[in-house]
C-alpha positions, 0 to 999 in steps of 0.5 A: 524522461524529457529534460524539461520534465527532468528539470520540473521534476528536480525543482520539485525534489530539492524544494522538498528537502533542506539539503541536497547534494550532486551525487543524489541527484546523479542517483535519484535521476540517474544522469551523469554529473555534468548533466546534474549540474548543468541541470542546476544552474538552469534551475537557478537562472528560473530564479530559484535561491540556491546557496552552495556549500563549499568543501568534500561534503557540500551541497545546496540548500533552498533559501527559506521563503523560495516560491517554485512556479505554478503547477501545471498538469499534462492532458494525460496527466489529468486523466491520470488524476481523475481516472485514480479518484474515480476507482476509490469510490466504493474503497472506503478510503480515509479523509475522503468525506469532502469528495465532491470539494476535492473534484471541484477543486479538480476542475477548477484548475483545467481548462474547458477542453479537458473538463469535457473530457473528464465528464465523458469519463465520468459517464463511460467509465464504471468500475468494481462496486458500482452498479451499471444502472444506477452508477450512484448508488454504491455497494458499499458506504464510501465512508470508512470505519469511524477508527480509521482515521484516528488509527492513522492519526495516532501511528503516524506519531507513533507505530508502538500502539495500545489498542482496545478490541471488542471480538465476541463482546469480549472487550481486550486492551494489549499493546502492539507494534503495527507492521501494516494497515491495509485493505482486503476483501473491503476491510481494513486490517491491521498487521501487528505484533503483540507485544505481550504474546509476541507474536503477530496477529491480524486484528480487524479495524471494524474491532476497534474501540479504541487506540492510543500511542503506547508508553515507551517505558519498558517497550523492546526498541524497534530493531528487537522487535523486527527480530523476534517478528523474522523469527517468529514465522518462517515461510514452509508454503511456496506456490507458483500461481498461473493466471487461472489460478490467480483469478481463483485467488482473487476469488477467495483467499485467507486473510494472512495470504498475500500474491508477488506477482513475477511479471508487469501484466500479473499473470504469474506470481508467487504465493508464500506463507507459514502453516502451523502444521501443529494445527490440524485445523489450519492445514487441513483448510489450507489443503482445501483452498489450495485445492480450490485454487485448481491446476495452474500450481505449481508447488515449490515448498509444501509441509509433508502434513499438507502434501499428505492431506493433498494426496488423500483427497486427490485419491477420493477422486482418482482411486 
């Protein structure tokens, strides 16, 4: 990193915190202490109000009112910016509804010469969900399920939740701790444990009806909780996944699969989840998709139950 961006980047962290020491900025930007300093008494000649704190655990701190100098973005900064705002068309990502105030808001903040050039992107660029003859018209609404924004409003008080779902026009209300919220497959679904079943459940947002924070009497404090989730499930399904397989994976997978990819250019990864062997059902599907996932597997855990299945099927076709 630069040092004229280091410094901008470090004006940016200590604005952002009450108070801040040497030895985290050492850390955080990994440079030496000398550099830290010198750093910091550049930061102040700038004209930002920084007030030392003497003895062994001193530091700084920000004097109220401090104003940091105005934001200015990089060519490819921008483009970054832009490129990211195009892609979540079609996401169905929250608080998004003023979109077009949001681009304006954008351009009104580059010069001429760099509008230009987010225009030819607009034009050039078209990317999953949209349609190549008429790029305004999406495959999916841009809006999002109605709950989701209430969703992340309420756990961002709170992630002990009290919810209410309607599976089946059966309407159920049950408290749980949210673990996740996250998208797959253009939906958004939540990973939580029950609190009252103990376990963990994949409950979609499009089932919401409706959530609210959880009274906290009685409730099992946060690091509980985190225990009885470890000990739940343990990891018995390990697969090593080569890009054909990956490309297959990306094609169809269960919801409660996820990939960790092994290199930067996401050509290997990592496959690792729990099967209840006890459930037919359930390994039985599992040894039909991973089946589907072709040869480029390598197994490095597998029940006996789903590696028996594997075998069967296998001999169907190699008697």
């Amino acid at each position: 990193m630069k040092k004229v961006e280091r410094i901008n980047t470090i004006m940016r962290y200590i604005n952002n915190r009450a108070h801040f020491t040497i030895s985290e900025i050492m850390r955080e930007f990994d440079i030496s202490r000398s550099t830290a300093i010198r750093d910091i008494r550049e930061i102040e000649a700038m004209g930002i109000p920084l007030v030392a704190e003497v003895g062994r655990d001193g530091g700084y701190f920000v004097m109220h009112n401090s104003v940091l100098p105005d934001v200015h973005f990089t060519d490819n900064e921008v483009k970054a910016l832009f490129i990211a705002f195009m892609a979540t068309r079609n996401q169905q990502l929250p608080y998004l509804k003023s979109r077009q105030s949001l681009a304006e808001k954008l351009l009104g903040l580059i010069s001429e010469n760099q509008q230009d050039d987010l225009v030819l992107l607009n034009q050039i660029l078209l990317f999953e969900g949209t349609n190549p003859n008429n790029p305004d018209l999406l495959d999916l609404s841009d809006l999002p399920h109605p709950m989701l924004e209430k969703l992340i409003q309420v756990l961002l008080l709170d992630r002990y939740l009290w919810i209410t779902i309607i599976e089946e026009k059966v309407v159920k209300s049950y408290p749980i701790y949210l673990l996740h919220l996250y998208q797959e497959k253009s939906f958004w679904l939540i990973e939580g444990f029950d609190l009252q079943e103990e376990k963990k459940q994949i409950i979609p947002v499009d089932h919401l009806k409706d959530v609210k924070p959880y009274s906290k009497k009685n409730r099992l404090s946060k690091k509980e909780l985190l225990e009885k989730v470890k000990q739940e499930e343990v990891t018995n399904l390990v697969l090593e996944l080569g890009p054909k397989a990956i490309a297959q994976f990306k094609k169809y997978h269960p919801i409660k699969v996820s990939l960790s990819y092994t290199d930067p250019y996401q050509t290997t990864a990592i496959l690792e989840t729990f099967i209840h062997v006890d459930k037919p059902d359930e390994w039985t599907e599992m040894t039909n998709w991973i089946l589907f996932l072709g040869g480029d597997v390598k197994v490095l855990e597998i029940p006996e139950e789903v590696l028996e299945g594997l075998q069967e099927r296998l001999s169907l076709y190699c008697p």
